[in-house]
C-alpha positions in Angstrom: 6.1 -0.5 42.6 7.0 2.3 44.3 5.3 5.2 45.2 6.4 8.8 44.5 7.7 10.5 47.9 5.6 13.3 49.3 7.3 16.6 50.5 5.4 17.9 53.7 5.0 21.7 53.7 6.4 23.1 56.1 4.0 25.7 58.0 5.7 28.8 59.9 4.6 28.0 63.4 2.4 30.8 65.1 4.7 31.3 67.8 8.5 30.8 67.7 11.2 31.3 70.4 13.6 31.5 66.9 12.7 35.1 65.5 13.2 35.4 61.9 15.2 38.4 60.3 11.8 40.0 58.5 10.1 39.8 62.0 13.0 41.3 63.4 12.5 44.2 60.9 8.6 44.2 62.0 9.2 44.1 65.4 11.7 47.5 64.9 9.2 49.4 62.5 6.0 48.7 64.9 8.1 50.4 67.8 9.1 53.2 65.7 5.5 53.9 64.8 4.2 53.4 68.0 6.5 56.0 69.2 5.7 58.6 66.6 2.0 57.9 67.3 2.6 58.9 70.8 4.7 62.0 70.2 2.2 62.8 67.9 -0.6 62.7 70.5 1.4 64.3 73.1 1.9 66.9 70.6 -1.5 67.5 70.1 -2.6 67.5 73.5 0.0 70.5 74.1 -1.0 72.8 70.8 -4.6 72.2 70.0 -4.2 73.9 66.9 -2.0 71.0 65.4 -4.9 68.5 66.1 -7.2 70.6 64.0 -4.9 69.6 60.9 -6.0 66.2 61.5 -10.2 67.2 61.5 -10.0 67.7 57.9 -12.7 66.6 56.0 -12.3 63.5 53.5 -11.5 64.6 50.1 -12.7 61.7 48.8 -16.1 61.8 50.5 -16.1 65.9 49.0 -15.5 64.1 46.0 -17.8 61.1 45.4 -19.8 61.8 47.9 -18.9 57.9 49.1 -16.8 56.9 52.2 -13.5 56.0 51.7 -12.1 53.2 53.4 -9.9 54.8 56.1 -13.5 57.2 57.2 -13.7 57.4 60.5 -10.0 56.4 61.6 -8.8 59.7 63.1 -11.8 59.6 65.4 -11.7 55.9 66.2 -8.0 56.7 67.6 -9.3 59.7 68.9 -11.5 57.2 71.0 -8.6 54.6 71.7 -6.6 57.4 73.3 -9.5 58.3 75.3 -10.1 54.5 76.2 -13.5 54.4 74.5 -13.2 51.3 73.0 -16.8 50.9 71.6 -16.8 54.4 70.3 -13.3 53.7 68.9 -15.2 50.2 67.1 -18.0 52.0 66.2 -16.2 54.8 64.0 -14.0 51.7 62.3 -13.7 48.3 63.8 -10.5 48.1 61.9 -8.1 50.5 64.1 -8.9 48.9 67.7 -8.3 45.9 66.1 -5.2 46.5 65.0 -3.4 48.2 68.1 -4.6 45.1 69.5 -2.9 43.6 67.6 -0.2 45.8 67.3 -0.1 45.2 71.5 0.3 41.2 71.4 3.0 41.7 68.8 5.1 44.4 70.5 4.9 42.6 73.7 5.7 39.1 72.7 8.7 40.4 70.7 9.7 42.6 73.7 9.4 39.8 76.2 11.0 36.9 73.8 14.3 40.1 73.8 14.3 40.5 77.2 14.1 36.7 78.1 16.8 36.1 75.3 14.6 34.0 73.7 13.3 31.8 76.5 9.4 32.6 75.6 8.0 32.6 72.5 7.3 35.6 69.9 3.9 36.0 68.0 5.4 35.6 64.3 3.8 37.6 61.5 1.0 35.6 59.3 -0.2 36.3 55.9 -3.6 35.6 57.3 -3.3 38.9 59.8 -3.1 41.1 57.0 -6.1 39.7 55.1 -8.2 39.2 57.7 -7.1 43.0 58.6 -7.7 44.4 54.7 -11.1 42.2 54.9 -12.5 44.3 58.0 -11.7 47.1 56.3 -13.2 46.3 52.9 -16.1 45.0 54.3 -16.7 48.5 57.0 -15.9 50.4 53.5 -19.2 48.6 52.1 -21.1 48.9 54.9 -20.3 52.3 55.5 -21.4 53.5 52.5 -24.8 51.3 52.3 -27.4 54.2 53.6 -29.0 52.6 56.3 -25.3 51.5 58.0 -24.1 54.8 57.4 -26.1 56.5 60.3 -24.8 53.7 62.8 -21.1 54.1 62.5 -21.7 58.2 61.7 -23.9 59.1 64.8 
């Protein structure tokens, strides 16, 4: 008798010195963004008036009266830039974790380029995202629970 043959799943290592094509795409989008993130700040820094655009209140906290999930992410990269990292955690945990993040990925990716693949590249996860979407749900809830509110708002 014999038995039935297993098929071992293959698992997409962590790090990979072979980059595929979607994390090729990643890698080109994350430097695009950063970029226009820093134009954007420089921008700001030289006309004040175009940073006020961003001090808006929440429409959906004028709204409902409830905290929307992305509360408190113009200040926390308000407080990045300054290179207050607690303050930047405190206003949402979710934004200094991801230009963490967004760091390791950029300069994994840059280095594995520049070494024509020699070193290895942090490769995308499914994991990162929900782990990232599961910070911000759960600062959404406590955010919005009264006695929280006064921590992350002070």
């Amino acid at each position: 008798m014999s038995r039935p043959r297993q098929t071992a799943k293959l698992k997409k290592p962590a790090w990979s010195r072979a980059v595929p094509a979607a994390d090729r795409v990643l890698f080109c989008t994350a430097w695009i963004t950063l970029l226009a993130a820093v134009l954007l700040f420089l921008l700001c820094r030289r006309f004040p008036a175009v940073a006020h655009v961003f001090s808006k209140p929440c429409p959906i906290l004028a709204a409902t009266g409830l905290y929307c999930p992305g509360c408190g992410g113009v200040r926390a990269l308000g407080a990045l830039l300054r290179g207050k990292i607690g303050e930047s955690f405190r206003y949402h945990p979710a934004v200094p974790c991801a230009a963490f993040y967004l760091l390791i990925y950029l300069g994994s990716h840059s280095l594995n380029r520049l070494t024509k693949g020699k070193t290895g590249a942090l490769l995308f996860q499914n994991w990162h995202l929900y782990s990232f979407l599961a910070l911000l749900l759960l600062q959404w809830i406590l955010k919005n629970i009264s006695g929280f509110a006064s921590f992350w708002l002070l």
